[in-house]
Steps between C-alpha positions, in 0.01 A plus 500: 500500500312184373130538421337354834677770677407764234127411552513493862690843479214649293217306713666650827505876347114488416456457873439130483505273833758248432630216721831372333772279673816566377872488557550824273574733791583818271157412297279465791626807701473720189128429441338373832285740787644246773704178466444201744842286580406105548721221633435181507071576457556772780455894461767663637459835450256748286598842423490745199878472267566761669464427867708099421798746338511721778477226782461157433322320749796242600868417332379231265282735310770753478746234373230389223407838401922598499563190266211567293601860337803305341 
């Protein structure tokens, strides 16, 4: 893990508020309270990592969050 991410890491697990865009799926689900999906400077869908595993809002986010745990 490079150092940005380390710092963020330790930022995020002393409970601070954070807004961080990112294409680092894996990252951002492991240390985020919700995650917001945007396309093209729209929100598409909010939800803890949790709730956007379980049921993704539409197929494009499921396809993005499929191709981004390889």
């Amino acid at each position: 893990m490079n150092e940005v991410l380390r710092v963020i890491e330790v930022l995020a697990n002393e409970g601070t508020t954070m807004v961080i865009v990112t294409h680092e799926m894996r990252f951002a689900l492991g240390i985020s309270d919700r995650v917001a999906f945007i396309d093209d400077g729209r929100i598409q869908t909010i939800g803890t990592p949790t709730e956007l595993l379980a049921a993704p809002a539409e197929s494009r986010i499921a396809s993005f969050l499929t191709q981004s745990r390889h």
